[in-house]
MARSE-431021 format. One record per residue (C-alpha): residue in one letter; x, z, y. Coordinates in Angstrom, 1 decimal, m for minus. Example, Ala and Ser with C-alpha at 12.3 -4.5 7.8 and 13.67 -1.06 7.14 Angstrom:
MARSE-431021
{'A' {12.3 7.8 m4.5}}
{'S' {13.7 7.1 m1.1}}
This chain:
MARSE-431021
{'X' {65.9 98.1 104.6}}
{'X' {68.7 98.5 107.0}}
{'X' {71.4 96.7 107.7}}
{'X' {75.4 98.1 107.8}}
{'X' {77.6 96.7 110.0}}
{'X' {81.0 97.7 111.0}}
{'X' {82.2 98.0 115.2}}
{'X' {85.0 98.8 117.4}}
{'X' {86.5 102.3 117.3}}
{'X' {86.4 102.8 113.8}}
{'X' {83.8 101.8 111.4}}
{'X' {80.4 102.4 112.5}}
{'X' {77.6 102.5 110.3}}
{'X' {73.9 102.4 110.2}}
{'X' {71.3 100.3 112.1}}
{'X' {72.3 98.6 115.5}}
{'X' {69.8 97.5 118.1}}
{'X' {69.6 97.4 121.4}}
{'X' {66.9 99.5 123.6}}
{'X' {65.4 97.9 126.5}}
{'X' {63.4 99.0 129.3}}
{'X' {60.2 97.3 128.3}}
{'X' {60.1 99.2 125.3}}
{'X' {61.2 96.7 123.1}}
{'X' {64.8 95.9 121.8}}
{'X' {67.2 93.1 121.3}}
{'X' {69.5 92.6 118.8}}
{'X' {73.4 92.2 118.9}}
{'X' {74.3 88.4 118.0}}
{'X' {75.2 87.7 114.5}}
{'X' {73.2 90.8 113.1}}
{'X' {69.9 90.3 110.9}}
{'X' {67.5 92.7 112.5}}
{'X' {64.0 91.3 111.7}}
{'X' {62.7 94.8 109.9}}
{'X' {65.0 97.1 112.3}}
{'X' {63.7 99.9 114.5}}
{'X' {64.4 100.3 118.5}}
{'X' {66.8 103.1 119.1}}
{'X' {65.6 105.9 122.1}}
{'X' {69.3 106.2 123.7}}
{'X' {68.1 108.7 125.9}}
{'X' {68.0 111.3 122.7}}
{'X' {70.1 109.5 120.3}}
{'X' {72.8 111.9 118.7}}
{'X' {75.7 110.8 116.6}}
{'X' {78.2 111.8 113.5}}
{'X' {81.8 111.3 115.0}}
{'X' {84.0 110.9 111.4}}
{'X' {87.3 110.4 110.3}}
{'X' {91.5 111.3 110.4}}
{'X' {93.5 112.8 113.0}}
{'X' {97.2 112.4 112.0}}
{'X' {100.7 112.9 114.7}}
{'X' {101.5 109.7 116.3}}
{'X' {103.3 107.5 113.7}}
{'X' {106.4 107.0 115.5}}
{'X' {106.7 111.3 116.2}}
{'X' {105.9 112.2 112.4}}
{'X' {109.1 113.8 111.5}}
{'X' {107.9 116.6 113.8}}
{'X' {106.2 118.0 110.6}}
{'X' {103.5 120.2 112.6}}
{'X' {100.6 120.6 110.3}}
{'X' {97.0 119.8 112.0}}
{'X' {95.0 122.1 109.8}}
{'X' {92.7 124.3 111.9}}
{'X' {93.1 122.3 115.7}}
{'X' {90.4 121.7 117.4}}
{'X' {88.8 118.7 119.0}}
{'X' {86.3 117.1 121.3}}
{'X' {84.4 114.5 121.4}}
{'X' {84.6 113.6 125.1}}
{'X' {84.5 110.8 127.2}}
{'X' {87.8 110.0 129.0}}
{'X' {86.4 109.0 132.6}}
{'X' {84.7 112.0 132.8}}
{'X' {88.0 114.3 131.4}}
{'X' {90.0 112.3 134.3}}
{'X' {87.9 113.9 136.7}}
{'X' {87.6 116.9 136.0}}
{'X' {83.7 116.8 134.9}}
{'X' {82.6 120.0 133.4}}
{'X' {80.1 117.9 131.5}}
{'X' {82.5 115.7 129.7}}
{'X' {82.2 117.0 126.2}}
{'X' {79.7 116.2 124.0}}
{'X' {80.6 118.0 120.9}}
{'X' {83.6 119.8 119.0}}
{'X' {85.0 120.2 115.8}}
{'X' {88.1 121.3 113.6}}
{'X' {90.4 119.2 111.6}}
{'X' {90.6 120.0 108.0}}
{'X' {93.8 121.2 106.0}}
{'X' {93.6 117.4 104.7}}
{'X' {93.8 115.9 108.1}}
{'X' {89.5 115.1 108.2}}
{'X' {86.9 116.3 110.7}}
{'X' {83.5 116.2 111.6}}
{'X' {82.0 116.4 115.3}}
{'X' {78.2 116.4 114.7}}
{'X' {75.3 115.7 117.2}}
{'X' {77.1 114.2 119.5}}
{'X' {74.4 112.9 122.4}}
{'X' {75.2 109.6 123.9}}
{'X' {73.1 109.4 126.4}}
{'X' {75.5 110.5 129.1}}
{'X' {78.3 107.5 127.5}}
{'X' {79.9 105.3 130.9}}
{'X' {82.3 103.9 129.5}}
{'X' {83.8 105.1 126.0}}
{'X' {84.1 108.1 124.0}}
{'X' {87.2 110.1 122.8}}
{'X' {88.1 112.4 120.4}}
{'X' {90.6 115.0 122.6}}
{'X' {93.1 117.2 120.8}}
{'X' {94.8 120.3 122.9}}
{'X' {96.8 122.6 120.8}}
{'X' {100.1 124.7 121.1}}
{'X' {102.9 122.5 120.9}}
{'X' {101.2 119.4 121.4}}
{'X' {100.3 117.5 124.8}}
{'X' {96.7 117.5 125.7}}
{'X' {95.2 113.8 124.7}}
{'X' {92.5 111.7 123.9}}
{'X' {92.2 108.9 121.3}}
{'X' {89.3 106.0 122.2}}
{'X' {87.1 105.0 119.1}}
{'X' {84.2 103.3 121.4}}
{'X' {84.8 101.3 124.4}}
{'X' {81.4 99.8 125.6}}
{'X' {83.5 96.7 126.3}}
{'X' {82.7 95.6 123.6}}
{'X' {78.7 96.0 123.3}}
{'X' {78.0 96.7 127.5}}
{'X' {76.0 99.9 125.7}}
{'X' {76.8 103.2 124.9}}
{'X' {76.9 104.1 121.1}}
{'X' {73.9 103.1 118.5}}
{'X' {75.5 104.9 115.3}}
{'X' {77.4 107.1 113.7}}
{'X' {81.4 106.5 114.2}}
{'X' {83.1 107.1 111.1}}
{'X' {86.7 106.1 109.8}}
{'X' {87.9 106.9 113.2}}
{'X' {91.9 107.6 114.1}}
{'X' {93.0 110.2 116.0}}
{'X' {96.2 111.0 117.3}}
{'X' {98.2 113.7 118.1}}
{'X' {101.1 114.1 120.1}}
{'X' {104.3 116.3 120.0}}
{'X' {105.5 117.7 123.0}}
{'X' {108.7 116.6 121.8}}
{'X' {107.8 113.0 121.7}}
{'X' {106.5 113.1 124.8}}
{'X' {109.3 114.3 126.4}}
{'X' {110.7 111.5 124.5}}
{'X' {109.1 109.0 126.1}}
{'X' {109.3 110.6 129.2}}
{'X' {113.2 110.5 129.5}}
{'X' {112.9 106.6 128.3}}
{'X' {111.1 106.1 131.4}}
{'X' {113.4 108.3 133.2}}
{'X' {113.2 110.8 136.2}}
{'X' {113.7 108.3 138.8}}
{'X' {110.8 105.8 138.1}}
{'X' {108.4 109.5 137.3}}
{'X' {109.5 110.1 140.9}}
{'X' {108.4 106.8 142.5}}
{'X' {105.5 106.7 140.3}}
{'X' {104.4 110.2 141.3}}
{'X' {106.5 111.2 144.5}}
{'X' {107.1 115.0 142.3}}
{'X' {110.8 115.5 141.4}}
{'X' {109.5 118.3 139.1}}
{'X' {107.0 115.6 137.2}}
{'X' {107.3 114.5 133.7}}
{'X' {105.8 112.3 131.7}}
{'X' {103.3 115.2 130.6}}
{'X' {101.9 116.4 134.1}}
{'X' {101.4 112.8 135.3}}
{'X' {99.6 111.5 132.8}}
{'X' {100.1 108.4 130.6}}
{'X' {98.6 105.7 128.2}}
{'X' {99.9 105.0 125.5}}
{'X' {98.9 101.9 123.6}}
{'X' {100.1 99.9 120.6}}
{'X' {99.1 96.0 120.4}}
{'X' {98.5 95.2 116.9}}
{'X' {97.0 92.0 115.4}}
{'X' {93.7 91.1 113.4}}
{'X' {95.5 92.9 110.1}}
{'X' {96.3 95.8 112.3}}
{'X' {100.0 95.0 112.4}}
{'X' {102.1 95.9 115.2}}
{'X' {102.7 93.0 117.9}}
{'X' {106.0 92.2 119.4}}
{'X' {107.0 90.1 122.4}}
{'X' {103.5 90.6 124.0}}
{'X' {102.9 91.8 127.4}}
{'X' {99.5 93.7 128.6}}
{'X' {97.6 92.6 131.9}}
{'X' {95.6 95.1 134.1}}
{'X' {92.5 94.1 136.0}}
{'X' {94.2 95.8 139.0}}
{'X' {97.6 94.7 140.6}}
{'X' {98.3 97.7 142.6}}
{'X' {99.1 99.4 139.3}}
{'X' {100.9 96.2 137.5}}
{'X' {104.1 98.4 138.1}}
{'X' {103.1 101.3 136.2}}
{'X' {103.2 99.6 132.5}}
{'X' {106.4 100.1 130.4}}
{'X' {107.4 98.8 126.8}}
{'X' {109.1 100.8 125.0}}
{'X' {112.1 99.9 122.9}}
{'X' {112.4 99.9 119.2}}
{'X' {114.4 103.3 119.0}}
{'X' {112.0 104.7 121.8}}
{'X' {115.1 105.4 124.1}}
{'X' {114.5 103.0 127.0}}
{'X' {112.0 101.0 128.7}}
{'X' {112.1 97.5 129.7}}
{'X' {108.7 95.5 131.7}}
{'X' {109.7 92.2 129.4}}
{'X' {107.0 92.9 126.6}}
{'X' {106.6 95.0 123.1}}
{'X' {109.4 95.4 120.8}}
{'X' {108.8 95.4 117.0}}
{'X' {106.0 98.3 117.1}}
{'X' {104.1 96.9 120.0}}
{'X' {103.8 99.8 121.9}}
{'X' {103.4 100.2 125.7}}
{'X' {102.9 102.9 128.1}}
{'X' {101.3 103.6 131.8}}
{'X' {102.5 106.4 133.9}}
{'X' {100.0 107.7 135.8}}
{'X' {100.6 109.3 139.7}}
{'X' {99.5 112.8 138.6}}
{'X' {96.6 112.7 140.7}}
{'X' {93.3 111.8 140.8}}
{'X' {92.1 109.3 138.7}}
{'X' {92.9 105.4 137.9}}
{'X' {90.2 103.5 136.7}}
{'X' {91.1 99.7 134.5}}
{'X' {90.8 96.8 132.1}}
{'X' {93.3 96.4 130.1}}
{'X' {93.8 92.9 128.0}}
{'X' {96.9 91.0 126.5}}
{'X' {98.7 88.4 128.6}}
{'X' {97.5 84.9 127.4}}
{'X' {95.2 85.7 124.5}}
{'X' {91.6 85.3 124.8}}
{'X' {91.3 87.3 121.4}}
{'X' {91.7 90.3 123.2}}
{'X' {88.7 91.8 125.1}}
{'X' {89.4 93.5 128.0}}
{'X' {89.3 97.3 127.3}}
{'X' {88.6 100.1 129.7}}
{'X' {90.9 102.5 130.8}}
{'X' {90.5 105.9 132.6}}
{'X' {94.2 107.9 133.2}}
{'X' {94.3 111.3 134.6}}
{'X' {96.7 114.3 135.2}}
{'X' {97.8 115.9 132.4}}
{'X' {96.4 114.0 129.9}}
{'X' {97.8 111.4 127.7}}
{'X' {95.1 108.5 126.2}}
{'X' {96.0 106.8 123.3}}
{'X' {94.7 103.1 122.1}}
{'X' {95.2 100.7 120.2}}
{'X' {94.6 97.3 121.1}}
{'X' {93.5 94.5 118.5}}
{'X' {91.7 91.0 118.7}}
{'X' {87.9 90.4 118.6}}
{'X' {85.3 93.5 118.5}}
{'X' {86.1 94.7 115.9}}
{'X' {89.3 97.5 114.6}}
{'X' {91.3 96.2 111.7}}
């Protein structure tokens, strides 16, 4: 029989091994795997399932999703322009659902996206596998995934919370918003998936320690003390190039250390919660 597990980036189902180079396999800790089968990686292709829905705080918006299309992607490789970055596409249904199927992961670095570009919205990519978490690329289908979308009015939003000057120094374009540079935008949420507050986010790289924002409860300003009550933060990117991180939670070893990949023009969305797996 096989065994069901669930992992980070949305529940993923189905068997879970581990191929290694002398044709054998080991197992991820904690998982019963005497009657499992090795996985080929090399030809491996996967089901990427679930909901894409506008960003909680920009729903009033009220732009159906019915009919946009998306990518499964990896965000590293959309950063730099790669022309091989997607893997597969899809459509999101008239009840908010899609389907990318036979997506290949043998060409997985770092994570996998699902990307969303569509009139009226800014170009972005959500992460539902970070290989953070498993130091391999995907073994299964990734179902119950969130995706989210993003208003070009809410990013402008958040743009003028940041405000022109800091897009300036961040960026050296008066022109720049928060749009052309690039941003992440995370929320810090607990083990039940509830928001954190009063949390701050720690980067791997302290040249860009001054890029990372909180935003404030009513979204209109920014502050670099830690989350309000919806634990969201943000990175502004220099609208160039590519900037390459781990991205963990200030004093809590709960928290793995994600990766991070920001690049021009795009925003990347993620949500960050304790242990391996999503709430």
């Amino acid at each position: 029989m096989k065994h069901y597990i669930r992992a980070a980036g949305g529940a993923v189902l189905g068997l879970w091994v581990m191929a290694c180079g002398d044709g054998g396999f080991t197992p991820d800790p904690g998982v019963r795997t005497e009657d499992a089968e090795a996985v080929d990686l090399e030809n491996l292709r996967i089901l990427v399932s679930g909901e894409a829905h506008v960003f909680p705080e920009a729903t009033a918006t009220g732009i159906p999703l019915g009919g946009m299309a998306l990518t499964a992607e990896e965000p590293l490789r959309v950063a730099v322009n790669d022309s091989a970055a997607t893997f597969g596409t899809g459509q999101v249904s008239d009840d908010g659902t899609f389907r990318i199927t036979d997506v290949p992961v043998r060409d997985v670095h770092q994570g996998l996206g699902v990307g969303l570009a569509h009139e009226g919205f800014v170009r972005s990519t959500t992460i539902v596998y970070d290989t953070a978490f498993t130091g391999t690329r995907p073994r299964t289908d990734i179902i119950d995934a969130r995706v989210w979308a993003l208003p070009v009015a809410f990013v402008d939003q958040l743009g003028a919370a940041v405000g022109a000057q800091r897009l300036l120094s961040h960026t050296g374009d008066p022109a720049a918003t928060l749009a052309t540079a690039g941003f992440v935008l995370g929320r810090v949420v607990d083990a039940n998936g509830q928001p954190v507050s009063g949390v701050r986010v720690a980067l791997d790289r302290s040249d860009l320690t001054d890029r990372v924002y909180y935003l404030s409860q009513d979204l209109a300003s920014v502050n670099t003390t830690g989350t309000a009550a919806q634990g969201l933060f943000l990175f502004v990117h220099s609208g160039f190039g590519v900037s390459s991180f781990q991205l963990s939670v200030e004093g809590m070893d709960a928290y793995v250390p994600r990766n991070v990949d920001a690049g021009p023009g795009m925003g990347v969305v993620l949500t960050v919660y304790p242990g391996r797996y999503a709430p």
